[in-house]
Backbone as CSV, one residue per row, in Angstrom:
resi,resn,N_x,N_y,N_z,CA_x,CA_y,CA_z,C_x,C_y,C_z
1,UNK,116.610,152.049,160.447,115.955,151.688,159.188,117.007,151.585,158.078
2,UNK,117.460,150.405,157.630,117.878,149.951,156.433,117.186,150.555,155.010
3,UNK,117.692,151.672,154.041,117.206,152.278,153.459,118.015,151.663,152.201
4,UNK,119.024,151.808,152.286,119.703,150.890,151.246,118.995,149.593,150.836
5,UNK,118.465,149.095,151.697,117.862,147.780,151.594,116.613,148.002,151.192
6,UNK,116.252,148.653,151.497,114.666,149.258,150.870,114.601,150.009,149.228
7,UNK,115.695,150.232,149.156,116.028,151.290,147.708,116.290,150.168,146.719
8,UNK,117.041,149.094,147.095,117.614,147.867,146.528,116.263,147.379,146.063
9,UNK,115.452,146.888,146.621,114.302,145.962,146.524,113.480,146.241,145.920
10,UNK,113.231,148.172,146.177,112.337,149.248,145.502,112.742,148.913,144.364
11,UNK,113.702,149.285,143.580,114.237,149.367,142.089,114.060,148.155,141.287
12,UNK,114.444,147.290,142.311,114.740,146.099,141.495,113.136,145.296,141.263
13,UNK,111.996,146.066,141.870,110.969,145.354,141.438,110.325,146.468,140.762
14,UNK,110.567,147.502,140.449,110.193,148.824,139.420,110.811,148.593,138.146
15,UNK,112.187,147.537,137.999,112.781,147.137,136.912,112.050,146.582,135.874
16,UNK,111.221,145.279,137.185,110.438,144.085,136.387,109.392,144.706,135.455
17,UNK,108.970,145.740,135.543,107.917,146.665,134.810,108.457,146.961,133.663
18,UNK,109.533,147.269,133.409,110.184,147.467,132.499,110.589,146.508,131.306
19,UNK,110.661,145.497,131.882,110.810,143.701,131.379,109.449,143.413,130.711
20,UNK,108.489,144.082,131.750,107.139,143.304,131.190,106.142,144.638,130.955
21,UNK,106.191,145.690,129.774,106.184,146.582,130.077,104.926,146.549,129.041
22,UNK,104.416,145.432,128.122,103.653,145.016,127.454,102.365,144.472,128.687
23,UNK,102.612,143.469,129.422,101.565,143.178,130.424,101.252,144.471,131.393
24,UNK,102.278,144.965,131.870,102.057,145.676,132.825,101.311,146.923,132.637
25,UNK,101.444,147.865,131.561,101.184,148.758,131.293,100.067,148.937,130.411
26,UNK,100.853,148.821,129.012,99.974,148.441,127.765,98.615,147.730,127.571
27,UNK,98.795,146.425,128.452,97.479,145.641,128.596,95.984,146.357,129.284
28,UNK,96.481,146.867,130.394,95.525,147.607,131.161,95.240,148.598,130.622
29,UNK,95.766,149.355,129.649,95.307,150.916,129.110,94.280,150.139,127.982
30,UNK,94.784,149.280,127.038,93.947,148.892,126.307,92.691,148.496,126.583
31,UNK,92.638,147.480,127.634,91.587,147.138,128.056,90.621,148.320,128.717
32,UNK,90.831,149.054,129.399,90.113,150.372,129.997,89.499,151.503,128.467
33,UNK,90.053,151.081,128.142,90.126,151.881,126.239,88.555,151.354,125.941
34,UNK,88.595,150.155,126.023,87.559,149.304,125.423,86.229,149.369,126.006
35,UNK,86.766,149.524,127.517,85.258,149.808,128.368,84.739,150.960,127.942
36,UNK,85.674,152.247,127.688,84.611,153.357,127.430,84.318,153.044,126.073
37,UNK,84.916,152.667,124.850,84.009,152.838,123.711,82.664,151.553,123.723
38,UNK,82.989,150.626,124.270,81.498,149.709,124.668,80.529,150.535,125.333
39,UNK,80.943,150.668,127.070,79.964,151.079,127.875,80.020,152.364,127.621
40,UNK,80.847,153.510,127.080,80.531,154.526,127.575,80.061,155.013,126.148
41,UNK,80.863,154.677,124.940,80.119,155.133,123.654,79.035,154.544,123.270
42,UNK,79.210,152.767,123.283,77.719,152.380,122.716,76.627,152.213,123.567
43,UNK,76.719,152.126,124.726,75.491,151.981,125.780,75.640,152.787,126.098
44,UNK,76.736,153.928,127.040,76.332,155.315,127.409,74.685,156.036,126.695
45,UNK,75.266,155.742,125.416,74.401,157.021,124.619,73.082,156.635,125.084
46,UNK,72.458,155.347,125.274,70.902,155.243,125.873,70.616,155.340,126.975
47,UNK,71.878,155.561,127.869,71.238,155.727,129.344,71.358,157.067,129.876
48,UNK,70.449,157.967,130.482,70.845,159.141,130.870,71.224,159.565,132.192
49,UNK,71.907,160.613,131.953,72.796,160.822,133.179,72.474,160.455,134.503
50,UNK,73.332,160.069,135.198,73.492,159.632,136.749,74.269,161.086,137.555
51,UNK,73.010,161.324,138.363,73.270,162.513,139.253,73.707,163.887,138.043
52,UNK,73.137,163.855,137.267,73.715,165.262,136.158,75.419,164.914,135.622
53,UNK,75.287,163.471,136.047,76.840,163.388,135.371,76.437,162.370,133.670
54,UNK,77.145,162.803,132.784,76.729,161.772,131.787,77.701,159.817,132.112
55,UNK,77.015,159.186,131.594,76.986,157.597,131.783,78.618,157.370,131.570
56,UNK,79.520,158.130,130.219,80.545,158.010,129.909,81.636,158.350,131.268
57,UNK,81.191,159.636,132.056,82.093,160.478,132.906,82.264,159.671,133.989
58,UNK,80.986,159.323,134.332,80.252,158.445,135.816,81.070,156.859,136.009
59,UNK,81.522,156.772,134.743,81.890,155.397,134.609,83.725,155.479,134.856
60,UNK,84.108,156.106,134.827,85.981,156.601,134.652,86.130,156.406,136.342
61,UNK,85.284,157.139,137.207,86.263,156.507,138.784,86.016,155.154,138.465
62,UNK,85.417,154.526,138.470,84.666,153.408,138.915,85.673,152.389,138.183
63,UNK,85.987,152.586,136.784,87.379,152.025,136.265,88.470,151.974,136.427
64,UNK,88.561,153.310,136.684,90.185,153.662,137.206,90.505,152.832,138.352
65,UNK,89.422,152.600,139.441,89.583,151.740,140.686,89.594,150.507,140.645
66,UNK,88.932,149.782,139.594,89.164,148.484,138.968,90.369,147.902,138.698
67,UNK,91.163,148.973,137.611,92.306,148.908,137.191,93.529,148.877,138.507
68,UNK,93.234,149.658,138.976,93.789,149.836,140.566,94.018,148.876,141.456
69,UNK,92.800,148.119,141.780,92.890,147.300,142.694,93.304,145.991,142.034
70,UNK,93.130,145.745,140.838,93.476,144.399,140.363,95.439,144.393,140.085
71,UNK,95.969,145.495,139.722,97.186,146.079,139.432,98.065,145.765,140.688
72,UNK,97.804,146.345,141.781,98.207,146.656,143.082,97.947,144.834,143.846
73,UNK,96.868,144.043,143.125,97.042,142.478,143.926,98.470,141.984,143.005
74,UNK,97.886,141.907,141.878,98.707,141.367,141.057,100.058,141.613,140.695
75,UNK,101.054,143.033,140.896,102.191,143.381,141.022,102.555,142.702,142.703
76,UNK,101.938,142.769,143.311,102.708,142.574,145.052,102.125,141.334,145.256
77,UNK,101.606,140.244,144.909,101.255,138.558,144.769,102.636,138.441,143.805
78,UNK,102.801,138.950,142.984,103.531,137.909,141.928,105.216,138.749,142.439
79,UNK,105.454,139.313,142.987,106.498,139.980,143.237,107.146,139.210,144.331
80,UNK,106.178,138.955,145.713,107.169,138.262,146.498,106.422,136.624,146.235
81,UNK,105.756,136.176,144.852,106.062,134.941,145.311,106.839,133.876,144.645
82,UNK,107.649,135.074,143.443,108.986,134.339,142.860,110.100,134.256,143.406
83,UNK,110.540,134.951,145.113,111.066,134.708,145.444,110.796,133.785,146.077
84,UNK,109.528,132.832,146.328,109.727,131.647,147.254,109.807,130.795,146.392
85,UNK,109.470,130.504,144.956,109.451,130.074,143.634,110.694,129.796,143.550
86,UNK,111.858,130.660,143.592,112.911,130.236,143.125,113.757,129.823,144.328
87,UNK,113.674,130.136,145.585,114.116,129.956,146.771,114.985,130.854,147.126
88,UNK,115.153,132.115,146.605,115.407,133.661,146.885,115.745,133.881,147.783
89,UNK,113.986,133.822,148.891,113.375,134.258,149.542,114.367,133.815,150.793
90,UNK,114.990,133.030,150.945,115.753,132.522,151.916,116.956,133.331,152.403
91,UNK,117.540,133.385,150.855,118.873,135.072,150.662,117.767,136.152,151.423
92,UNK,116.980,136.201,151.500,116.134,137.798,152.051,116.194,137.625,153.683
93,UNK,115.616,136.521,153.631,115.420,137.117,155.108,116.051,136.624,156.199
94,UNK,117.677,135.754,155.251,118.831,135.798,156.429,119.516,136.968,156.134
95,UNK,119.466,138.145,155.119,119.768,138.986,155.238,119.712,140.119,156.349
96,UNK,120.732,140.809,156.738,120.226,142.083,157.442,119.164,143.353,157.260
97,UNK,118.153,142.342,156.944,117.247,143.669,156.728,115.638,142.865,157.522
98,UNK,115.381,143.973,158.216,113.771,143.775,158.707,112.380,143.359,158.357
99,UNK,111.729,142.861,158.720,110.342,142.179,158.029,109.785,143.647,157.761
100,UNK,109.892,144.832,158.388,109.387,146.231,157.690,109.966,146.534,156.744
101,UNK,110.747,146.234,156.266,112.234,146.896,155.182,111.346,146.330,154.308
102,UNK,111.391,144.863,154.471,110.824,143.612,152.853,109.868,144.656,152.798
103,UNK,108.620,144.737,153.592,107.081,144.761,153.587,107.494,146.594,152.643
104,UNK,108.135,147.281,153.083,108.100,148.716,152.252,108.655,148.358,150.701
105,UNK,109.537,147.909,150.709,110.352,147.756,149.802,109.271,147.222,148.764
106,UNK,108.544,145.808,148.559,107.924,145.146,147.879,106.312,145.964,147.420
107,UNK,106.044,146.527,148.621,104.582,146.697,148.941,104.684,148.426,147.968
108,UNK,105.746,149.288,148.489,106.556,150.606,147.831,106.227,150.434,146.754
109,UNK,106.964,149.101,145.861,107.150,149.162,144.843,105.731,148.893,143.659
110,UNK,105.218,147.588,144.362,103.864,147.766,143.926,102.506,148.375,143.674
111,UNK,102.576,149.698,144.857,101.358,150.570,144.902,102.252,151.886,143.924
112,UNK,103.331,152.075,143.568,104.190,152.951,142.459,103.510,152.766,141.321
113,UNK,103.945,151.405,140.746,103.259,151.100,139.470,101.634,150.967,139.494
114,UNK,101.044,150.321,140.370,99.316,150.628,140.251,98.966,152.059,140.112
115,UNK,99.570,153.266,140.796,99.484,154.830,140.927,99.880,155.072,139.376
116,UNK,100.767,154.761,138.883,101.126,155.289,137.183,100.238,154.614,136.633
117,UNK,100.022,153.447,136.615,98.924,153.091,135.941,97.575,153.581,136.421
118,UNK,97.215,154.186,137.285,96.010,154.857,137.436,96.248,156.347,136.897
119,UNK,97.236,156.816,136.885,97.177,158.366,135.989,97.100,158.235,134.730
120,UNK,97.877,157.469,133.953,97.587,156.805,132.589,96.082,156.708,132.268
121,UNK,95.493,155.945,132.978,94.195,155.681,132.101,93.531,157.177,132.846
122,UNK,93.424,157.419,133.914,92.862,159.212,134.072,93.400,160.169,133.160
123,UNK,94.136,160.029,132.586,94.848,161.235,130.805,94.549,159.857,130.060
124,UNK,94.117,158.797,129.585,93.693,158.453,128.636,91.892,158.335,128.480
125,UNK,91.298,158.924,130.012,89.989,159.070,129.987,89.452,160.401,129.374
126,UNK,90.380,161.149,129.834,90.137,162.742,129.599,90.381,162.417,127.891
127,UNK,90.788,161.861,126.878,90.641,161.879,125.618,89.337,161.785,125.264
128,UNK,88.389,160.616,126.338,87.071,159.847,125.564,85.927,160.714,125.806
129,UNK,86.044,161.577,127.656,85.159,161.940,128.088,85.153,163.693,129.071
130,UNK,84.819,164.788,128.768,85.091,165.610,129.685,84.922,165.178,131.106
131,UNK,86.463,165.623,131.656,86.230,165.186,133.094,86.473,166.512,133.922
132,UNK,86.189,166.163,135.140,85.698,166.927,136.037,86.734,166.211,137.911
133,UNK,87.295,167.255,138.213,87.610,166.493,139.358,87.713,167.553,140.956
134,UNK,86.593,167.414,141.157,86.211,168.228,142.230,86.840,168.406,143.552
135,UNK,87.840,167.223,144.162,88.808,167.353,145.199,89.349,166.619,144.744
136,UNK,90.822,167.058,144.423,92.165,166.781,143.766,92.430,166.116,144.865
137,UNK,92.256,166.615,145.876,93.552,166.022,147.564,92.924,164.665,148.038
138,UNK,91.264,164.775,147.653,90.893,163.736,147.753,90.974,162.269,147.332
139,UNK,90.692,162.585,145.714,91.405,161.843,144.698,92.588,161.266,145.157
140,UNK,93.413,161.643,145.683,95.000,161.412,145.530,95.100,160.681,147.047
141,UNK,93.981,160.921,147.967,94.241,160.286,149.163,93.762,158.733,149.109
142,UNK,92.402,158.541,148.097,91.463,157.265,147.937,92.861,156.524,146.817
143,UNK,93.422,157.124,146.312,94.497,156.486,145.254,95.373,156.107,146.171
144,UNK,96.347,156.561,146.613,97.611,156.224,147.258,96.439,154.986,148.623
145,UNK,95.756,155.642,149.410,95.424,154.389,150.256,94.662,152.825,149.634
146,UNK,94.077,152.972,148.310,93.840,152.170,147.610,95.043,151.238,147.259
147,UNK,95.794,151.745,147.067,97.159,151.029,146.117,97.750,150.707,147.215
148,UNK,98.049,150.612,148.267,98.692,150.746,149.437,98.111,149.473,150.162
149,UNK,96.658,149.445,150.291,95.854,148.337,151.254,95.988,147.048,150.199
150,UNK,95.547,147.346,148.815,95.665,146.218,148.082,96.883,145.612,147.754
151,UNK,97.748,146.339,147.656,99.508,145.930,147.330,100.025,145.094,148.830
152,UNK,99.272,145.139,149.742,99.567,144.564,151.097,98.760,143.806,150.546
153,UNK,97.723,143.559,150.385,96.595,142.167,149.970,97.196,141.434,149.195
154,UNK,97.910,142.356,148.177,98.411,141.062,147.037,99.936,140.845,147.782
155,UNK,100.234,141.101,148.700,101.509,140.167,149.211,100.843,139.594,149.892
156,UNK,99.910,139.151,150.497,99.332,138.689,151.566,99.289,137.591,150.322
157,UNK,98.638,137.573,149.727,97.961,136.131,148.830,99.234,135.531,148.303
158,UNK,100.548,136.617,147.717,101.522,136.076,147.359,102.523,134.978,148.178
159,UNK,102.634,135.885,149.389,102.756,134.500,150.742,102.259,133.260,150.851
160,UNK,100.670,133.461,150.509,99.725,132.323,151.054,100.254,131.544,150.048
161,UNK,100.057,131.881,148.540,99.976,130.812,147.559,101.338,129.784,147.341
162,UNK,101.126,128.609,147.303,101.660,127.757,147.150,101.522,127.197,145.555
163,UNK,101.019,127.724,144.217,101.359,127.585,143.444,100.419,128.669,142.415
164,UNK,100.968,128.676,141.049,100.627,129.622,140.409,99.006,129.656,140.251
165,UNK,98.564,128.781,140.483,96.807,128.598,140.457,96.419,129.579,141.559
166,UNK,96.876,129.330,142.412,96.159,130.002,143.507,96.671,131.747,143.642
167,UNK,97.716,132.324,143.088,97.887,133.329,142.852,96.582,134.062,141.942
168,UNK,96.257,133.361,141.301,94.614,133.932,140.417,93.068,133.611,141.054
169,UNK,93.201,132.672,141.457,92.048,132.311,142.462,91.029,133.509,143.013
170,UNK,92.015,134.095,143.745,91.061,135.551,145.084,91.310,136.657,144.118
171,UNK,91.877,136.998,142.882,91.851,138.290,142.106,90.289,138.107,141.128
172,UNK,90.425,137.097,140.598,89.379,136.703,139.406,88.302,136.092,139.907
173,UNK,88.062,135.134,140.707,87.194,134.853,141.564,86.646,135.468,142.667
174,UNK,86.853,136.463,143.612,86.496,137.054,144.202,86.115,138.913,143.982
175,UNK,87.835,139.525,143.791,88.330,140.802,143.874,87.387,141.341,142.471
176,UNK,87.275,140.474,141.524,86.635,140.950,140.205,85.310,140.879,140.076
177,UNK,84.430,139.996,140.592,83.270,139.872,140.915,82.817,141.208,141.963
178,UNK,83.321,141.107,142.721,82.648,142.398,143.830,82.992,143.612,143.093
179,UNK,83.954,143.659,142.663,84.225,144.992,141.604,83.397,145.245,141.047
180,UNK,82.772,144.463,139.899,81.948,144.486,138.864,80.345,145.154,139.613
181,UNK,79.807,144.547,140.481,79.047,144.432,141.524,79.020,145.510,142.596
182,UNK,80.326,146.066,142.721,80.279,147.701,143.725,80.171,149.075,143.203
183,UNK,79.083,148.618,142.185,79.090,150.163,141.623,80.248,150.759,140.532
184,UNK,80.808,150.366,140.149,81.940,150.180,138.821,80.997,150.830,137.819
185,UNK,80.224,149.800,137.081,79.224,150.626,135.782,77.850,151.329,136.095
186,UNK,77.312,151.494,137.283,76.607,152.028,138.087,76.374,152.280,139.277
187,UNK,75.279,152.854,139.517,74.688,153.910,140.869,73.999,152.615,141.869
188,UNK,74.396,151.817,143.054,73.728,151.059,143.979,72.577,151.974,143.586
189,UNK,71.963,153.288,143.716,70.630,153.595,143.711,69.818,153.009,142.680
190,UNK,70.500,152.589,141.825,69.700,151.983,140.684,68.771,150.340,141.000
191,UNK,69.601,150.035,142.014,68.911,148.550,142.127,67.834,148.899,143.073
192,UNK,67.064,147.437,143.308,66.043,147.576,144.209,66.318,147.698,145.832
193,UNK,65.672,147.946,146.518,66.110,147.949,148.015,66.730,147.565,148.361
194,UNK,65.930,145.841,148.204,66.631,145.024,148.809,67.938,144.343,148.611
195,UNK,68.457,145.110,146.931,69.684,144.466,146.426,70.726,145.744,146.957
196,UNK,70.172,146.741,147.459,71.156,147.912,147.492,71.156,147.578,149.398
197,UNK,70.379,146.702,149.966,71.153,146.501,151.498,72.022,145.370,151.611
198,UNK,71.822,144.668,150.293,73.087,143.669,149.991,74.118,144.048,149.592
199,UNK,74.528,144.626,148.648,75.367,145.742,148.400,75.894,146.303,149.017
200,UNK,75.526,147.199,150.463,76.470,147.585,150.886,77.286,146.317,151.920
201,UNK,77.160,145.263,151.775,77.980,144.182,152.128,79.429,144.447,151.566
202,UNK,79.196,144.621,150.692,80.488,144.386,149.678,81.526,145.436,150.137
203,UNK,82.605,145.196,150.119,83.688,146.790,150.839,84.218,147.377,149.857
204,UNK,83.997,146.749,148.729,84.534,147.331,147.468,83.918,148.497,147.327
205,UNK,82.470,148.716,147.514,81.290,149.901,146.806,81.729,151.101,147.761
206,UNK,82.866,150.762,148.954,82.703,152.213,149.881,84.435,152.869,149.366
207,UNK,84.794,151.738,148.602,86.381,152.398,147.622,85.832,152.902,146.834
208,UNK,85.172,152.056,145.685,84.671,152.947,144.232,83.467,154.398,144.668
209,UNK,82.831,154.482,145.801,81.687,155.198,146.008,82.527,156.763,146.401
210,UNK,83.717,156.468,147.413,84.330,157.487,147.857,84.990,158.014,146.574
211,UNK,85.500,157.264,146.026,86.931,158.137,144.943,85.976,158.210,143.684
212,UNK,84.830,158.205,143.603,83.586,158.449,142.835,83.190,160.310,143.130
213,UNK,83.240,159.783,144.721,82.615,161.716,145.312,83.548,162.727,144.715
214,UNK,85.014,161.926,144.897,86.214,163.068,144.567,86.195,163.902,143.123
215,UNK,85.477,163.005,142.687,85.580,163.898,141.140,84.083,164.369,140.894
216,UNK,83.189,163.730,141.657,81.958,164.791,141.142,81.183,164.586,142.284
217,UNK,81.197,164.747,143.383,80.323,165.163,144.646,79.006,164.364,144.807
218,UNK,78.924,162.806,144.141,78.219,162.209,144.070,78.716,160.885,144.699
219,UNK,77.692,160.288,145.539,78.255,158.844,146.260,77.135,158.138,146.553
220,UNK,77.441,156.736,146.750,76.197,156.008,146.953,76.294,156.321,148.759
221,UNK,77.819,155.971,149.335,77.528,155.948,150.980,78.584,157.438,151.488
222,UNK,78.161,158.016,152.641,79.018,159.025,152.687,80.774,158.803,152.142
223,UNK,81.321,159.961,152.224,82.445,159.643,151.927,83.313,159.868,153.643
224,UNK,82.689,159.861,154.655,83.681,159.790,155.876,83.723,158.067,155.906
225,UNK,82.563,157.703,155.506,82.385,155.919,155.702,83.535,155.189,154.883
226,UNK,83.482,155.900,153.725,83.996,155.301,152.819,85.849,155.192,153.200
227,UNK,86.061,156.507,153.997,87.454,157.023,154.026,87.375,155.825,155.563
228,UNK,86.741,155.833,156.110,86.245,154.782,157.393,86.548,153.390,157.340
229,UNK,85.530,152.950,156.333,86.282,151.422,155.432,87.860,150.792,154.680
230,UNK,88.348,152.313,154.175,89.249,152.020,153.601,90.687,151.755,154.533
231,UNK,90.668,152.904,155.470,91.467,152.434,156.262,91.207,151.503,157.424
232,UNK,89.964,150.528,157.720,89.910,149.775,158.220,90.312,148.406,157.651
233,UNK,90.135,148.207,155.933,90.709,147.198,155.654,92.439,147.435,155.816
234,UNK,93.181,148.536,155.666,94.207,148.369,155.490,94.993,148.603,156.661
235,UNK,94.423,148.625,158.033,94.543,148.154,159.375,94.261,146.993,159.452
236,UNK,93.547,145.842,158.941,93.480,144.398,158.912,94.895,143.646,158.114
237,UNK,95.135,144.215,157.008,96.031,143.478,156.399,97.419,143.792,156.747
238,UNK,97.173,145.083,157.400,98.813,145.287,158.471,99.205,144.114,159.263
239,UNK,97.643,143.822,159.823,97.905,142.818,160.979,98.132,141.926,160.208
240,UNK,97.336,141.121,159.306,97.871,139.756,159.214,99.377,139.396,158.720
241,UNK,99.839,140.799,157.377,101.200,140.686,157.477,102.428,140.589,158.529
242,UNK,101.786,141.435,160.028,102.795,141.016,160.887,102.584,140.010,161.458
243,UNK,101.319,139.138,161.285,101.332,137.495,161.957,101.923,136.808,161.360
244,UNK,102.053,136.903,159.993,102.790,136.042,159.075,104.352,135.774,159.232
245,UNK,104.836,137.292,159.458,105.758,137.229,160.108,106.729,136.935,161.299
246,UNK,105.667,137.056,161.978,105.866,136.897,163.457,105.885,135.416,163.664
247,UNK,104.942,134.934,162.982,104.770,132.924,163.032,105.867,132.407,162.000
248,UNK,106.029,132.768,160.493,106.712,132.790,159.959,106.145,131.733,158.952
249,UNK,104.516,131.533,159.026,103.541,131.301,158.019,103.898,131.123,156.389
250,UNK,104.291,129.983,155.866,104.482,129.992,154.639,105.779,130.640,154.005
251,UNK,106.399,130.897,155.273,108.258,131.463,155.215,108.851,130.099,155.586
252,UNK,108.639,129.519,156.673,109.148,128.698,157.273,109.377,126.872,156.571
253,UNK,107.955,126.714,155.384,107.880,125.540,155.196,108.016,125.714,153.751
């Protein structure tokens, strides 16, 4: 294992954060800022608590995972696909280093910054709302495998895309819609039956539902399912990253 080569790649895309430290950081705290004084100060106050949790508290996993998963596409999409952008990507991988080396190195670097940016807005939640976090180990396991499956997703799309359009396409069109929709500003119990056996379609509601339990022992689907789902998507996107590789899919042309 080429570690040098992995440390190289690590840094140098932990740098770019630093460059863009206004988008990267700043943008997302603000925006999460805004959801609780909308939803959690001005509509919180008329809706009453979900499971004995108040509307403001109930609402912080469900964001934090938002912030998360959109962070973790969007750092590891736009990370490896300026190197095919500029034709980089070519210096990489006649280099001596392994299609595992890239995949840690890039993927490392991207679920780093989604993880700081998820503690950030968790100490900028605890300003708006008493929080409560009932399994710490848990928390920290739905985080790191969250940031981890999606930071592989967003290299996955970063590969695929062939121009800057389509780098936004599956985050805003898809990833944000099911977000919104998996239980983010509410309880699946809230809808009707038949919208809550549609619902659990979605794979998003068994991320936000689990790292929901971790802080207050409340979930729409168990949390073994949830821990079940999560590492089943991120056993899928293992694979397709090593087909990509292996064929050499959007490397090659």
């Amino acid at each position: 294992m080429n570690f040098y080569a992995i440390r190289a790649i690590y840094l140098f895309e932990m740098a770019r954060t630093g460059r863009t430290l206004l988008q990267s950081v700043v943008s997302p705290v603000i925006s999460t800022c805004l959801y609780f004084v909308v939803f959690g100060g001005a509509i919180g106050s008329r809706i009453t608590a979900i499971d004995g949790v108040t509307y403001g508290a109930f609402i912080v996993p469900g964001l934090i995972m938002l912030s998360l998963l959109m962070q973790s596409i969007t750092n590891a999409s736009f990370g490896i696909y300026f190197p095919k952008f500029t034709g980089t990507i070519y210096e990489l991988l006649s280099a001596p280093v392994s299609y595992v080396e890239i995949v840690l190195g890039y993927v490392g670097a991207s679920a780093t910054k989604s993880l700081i940016l998820s503690f950030i807005i968790l100490a900028t939640a605890g300003l708006f709302v008493p929080l409560q976090i009932a399994h710490p180990l848990w928390m920290l396991l739905f985080l790191v495998l969250t940031a981890v499956t999606f930071s592989l997703f967003g290299f996955i799309i970063g590969l695929w895309a062939d121009g800057f359009e389509k780098l936004q396409i599956i985050p805003l069109l898809i990833i944000t819609p099911l977000a919104f929709l998996g239980g983010t500003f509410y309880s699946i119990e809230m809808l009707p039956p038949v919208w809550q056996t549609v619902t659990l379609f979605n794979p998003l509601v068994y991320l936000i539902s689990g790292f929901r339990w971790s802080f207050y022992e409340s979930s729409d689907v168990g949390v073994g399912v949830s821990l079940a789902m999560a590492t089943l998507f991120l056993a899928t996107c293992l694979v397709v990253v090593w087909w990509i590789f292996r064929t050499g899919y959007r490397l090659k042309t």
